[in-house]
Backbone as a chain_set.jsonl record, in Angstrom:
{"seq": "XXXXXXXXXXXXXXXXXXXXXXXXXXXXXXXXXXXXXXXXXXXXXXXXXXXXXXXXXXXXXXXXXXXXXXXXXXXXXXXXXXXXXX", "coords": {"N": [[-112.634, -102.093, -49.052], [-114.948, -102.953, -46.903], [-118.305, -102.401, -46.034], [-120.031, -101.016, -42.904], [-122.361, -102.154, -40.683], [-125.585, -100.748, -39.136], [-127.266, -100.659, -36.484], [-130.023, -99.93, -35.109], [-132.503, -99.464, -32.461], [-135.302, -99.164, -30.749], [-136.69, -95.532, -29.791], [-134.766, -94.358, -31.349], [-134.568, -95.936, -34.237], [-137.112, -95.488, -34.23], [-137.193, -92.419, -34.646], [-135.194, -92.357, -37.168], [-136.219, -93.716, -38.91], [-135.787, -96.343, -39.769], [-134.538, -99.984, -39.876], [-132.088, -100.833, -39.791], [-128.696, -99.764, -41.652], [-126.575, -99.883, -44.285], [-123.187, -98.184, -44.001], [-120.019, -97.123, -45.276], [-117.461, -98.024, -44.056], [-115.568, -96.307, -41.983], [-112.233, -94.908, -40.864], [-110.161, -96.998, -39.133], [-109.394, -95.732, -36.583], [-111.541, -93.783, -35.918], [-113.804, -93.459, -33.391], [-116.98, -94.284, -31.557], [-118.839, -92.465, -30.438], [-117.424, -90.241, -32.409], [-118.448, -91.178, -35.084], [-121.324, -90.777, -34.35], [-121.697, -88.355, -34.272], [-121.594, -87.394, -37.031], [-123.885, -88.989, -37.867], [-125.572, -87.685, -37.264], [-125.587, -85.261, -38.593], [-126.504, -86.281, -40.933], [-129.613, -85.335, -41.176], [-132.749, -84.162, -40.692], [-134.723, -86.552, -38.705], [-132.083, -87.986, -37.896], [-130.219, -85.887, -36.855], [-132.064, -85.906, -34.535], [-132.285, -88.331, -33.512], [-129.934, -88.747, -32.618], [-129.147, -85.992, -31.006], [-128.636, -86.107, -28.326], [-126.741, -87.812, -27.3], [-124.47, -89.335, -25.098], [-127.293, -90.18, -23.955], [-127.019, -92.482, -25.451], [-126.43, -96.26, -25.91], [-124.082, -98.769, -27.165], [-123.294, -101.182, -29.273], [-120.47, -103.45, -30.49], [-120.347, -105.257, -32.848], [-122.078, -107.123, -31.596], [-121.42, -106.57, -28.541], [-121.359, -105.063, -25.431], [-120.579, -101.592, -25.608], [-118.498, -98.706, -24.614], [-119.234, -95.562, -25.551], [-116.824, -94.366, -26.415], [-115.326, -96.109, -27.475], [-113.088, -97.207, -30.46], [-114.174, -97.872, -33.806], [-112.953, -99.899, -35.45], [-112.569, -102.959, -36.934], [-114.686, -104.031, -36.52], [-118.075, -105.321, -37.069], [-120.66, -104.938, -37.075], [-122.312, -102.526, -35.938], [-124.401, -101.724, -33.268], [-127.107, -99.145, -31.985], [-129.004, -97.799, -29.117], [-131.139, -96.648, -27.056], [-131.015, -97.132, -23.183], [-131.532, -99.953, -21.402], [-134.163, -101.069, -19.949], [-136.722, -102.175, -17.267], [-137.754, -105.493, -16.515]], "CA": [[-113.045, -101.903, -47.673], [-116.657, -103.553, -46.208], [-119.033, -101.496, -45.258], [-120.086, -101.102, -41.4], [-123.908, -102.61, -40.941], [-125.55, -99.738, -38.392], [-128.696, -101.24, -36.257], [-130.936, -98.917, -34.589], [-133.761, -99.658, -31.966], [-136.372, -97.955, -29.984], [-136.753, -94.297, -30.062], [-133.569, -94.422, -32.33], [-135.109, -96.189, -34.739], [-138.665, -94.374, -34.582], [-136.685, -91.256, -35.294], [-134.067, -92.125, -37.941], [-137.243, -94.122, -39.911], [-135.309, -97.595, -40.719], [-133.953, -100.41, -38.645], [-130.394, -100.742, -40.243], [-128.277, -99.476, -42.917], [-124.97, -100.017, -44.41], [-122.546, -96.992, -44.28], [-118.884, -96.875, -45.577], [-116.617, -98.17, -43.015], [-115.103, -95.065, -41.205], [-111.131, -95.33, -40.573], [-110.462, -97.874, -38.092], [-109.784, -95.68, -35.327], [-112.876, -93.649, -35.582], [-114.402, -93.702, -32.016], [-118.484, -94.656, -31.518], [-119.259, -91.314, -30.739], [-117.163, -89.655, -33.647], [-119.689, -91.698, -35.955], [-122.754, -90.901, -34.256], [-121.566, -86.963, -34.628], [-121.166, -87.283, -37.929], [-124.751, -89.6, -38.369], [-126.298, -86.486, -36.559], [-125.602, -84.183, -39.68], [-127.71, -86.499, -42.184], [-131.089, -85.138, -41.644], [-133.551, -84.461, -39.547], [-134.445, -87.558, -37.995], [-130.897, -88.589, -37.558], [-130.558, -84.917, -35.488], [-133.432, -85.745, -33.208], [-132.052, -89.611, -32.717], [-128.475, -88.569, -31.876], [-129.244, -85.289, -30.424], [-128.326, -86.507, -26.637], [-125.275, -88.939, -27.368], [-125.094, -89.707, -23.555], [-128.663, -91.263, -23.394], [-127.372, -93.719, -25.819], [-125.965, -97.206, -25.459], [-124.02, -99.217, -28.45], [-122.789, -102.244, -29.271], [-119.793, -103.495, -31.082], [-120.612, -106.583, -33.021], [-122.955, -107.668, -30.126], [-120.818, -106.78, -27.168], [-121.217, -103.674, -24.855], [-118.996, -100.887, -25.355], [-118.69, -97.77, -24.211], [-119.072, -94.631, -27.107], [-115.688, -93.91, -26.995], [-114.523, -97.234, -28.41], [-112.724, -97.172, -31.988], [-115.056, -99.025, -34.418], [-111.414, -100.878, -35.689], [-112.611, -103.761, -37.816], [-116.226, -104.15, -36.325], [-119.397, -105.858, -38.788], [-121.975, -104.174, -36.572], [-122.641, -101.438, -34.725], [-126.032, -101.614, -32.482], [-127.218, -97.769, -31.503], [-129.787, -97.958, -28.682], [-131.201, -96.159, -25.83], [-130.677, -97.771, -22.024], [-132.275, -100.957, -21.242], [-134.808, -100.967, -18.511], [-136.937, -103.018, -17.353], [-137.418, -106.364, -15.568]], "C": [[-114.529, -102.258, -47.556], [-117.176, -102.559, -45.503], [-119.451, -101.979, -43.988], [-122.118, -101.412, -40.918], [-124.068, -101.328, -39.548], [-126.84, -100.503, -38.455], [-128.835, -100.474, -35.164], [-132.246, -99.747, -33.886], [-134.426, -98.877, -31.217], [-136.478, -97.145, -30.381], [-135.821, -94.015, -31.195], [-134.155, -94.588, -33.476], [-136.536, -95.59, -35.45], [-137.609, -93.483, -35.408], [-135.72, -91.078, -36.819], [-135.235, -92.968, -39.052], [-136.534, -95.54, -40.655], [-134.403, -98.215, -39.268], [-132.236, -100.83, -38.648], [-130.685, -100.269, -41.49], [-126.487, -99.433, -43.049], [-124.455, -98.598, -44.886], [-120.907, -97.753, -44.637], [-118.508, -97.088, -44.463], [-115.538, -97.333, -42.446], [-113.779, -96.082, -41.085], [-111.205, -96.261, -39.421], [-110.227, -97.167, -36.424], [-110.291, -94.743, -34.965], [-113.198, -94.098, -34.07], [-116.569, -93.76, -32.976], [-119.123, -93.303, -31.572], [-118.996, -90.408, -31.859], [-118.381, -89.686, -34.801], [-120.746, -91.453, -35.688], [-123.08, -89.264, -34.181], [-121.976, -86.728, -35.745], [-122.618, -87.621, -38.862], [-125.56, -88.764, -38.088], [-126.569, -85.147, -38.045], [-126.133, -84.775, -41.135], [-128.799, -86.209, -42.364], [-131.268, -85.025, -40.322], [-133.509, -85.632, -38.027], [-132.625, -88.211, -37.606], [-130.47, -87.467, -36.39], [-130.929, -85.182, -34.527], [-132.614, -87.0, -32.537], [-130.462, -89.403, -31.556], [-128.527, -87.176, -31.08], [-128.25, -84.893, -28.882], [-127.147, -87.723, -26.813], [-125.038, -89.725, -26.279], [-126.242, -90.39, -22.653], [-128.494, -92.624, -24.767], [-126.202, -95.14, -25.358], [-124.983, -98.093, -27.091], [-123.4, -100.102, -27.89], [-121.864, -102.742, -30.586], [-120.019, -105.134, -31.389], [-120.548, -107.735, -31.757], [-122.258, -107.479, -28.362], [-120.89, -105.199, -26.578], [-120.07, -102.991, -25.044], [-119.454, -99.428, -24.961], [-118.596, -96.808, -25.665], [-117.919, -94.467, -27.243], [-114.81, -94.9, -27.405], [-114.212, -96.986, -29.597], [-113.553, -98.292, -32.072], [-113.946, -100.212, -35.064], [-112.486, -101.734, -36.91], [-114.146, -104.408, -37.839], [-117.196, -104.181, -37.853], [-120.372, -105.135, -38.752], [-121.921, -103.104, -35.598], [-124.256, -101.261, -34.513], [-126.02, -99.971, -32.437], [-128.707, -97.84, -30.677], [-130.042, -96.988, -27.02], [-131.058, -97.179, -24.497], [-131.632, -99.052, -21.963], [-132.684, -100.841, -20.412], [-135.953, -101.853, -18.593], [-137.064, -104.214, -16.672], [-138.015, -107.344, -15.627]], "O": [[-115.28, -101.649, -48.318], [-116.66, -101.954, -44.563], [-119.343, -103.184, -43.762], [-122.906, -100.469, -40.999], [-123.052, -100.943, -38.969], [-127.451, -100.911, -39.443], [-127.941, -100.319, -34.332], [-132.924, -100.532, -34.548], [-133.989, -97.737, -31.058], [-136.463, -97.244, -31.608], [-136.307, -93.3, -32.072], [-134.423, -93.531, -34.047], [-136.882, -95.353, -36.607], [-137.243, -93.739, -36.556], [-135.56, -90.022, -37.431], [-134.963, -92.72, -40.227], [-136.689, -95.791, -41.85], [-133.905, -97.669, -38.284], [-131.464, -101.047, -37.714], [-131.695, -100.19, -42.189], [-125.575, -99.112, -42.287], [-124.964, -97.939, -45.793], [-120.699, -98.897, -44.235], [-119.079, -96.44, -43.586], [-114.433, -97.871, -42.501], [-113.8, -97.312, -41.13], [-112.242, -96.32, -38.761], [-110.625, -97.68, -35.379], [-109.967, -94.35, -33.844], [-112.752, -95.178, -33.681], [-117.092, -93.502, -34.06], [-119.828, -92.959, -32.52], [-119.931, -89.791, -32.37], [-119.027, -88.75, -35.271], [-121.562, -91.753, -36.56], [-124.219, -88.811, -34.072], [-122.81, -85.825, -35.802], [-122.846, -87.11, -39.959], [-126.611, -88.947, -38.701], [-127.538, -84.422, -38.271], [-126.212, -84.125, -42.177], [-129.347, -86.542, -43.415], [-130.655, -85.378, -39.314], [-132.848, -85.67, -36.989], [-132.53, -89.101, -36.76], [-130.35, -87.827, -35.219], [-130.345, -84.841, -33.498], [-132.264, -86.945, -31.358], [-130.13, -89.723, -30.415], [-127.654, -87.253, -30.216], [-127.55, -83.943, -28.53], [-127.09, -88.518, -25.875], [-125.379, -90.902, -26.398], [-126.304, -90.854, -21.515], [-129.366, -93.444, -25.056], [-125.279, -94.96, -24.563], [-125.514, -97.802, -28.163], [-122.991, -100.19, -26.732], [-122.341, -102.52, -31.699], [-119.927, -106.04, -30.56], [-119.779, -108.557, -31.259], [-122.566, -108.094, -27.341], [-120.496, -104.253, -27.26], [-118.921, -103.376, -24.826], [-120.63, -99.067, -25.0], [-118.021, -97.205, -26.678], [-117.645, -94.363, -28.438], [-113.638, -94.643, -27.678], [-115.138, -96.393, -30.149], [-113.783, -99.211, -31.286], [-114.291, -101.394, -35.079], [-113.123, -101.044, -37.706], [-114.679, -105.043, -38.749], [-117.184, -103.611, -38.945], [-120.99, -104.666, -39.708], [-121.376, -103.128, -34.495], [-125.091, -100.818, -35.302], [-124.986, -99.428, -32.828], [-129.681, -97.938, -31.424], [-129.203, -96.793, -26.141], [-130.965, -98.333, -24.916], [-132.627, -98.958, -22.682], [-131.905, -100.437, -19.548], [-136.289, -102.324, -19.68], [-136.185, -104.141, -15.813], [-137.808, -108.242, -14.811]]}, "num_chains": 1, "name": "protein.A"}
């Protein structure tokens, strides 16, 4: 089984102290949020980043999805707060 690449920006990033990392590829039908429950109980910084689940945004090898997507067979998972901006 291939591990699941995990990319982090903004505040996310600040907080979790790295801009990716490869984790173990969770069953395939794992949801977005499940995983970002679960990335919440590694530490500190990972606490603080996922904290609010709801202020974040992700992406399934580059394509918007909503958190409650299964990660299924996905290379990447983005994790990012809202885009704003103009």
């Amino acid at each position: 089984m291939s591990d699941l690449t995990l990319v982090y920006f903004a505040w996310v990033r600040e907080a979790i102290g790295r801009d990716e990392e490869q984790v173990e590829r969770p069953a395939a039908d794992v949801t977005i949020g499940a995983l970002i429950a679960t990335l919440a109980t590694r530490g500190a910084g990972y606490a603080e980043a996922f904290a609010r689940p709801e202020k974040l945004r992700a992406a399934l090898d580059q394509h918007f999805v909503p958190l409650d997507s299964v990660i299924g067979e996905a290379k990447e998972l983005a994790i990012f707060p809202p885009v704003t901006g103009g």
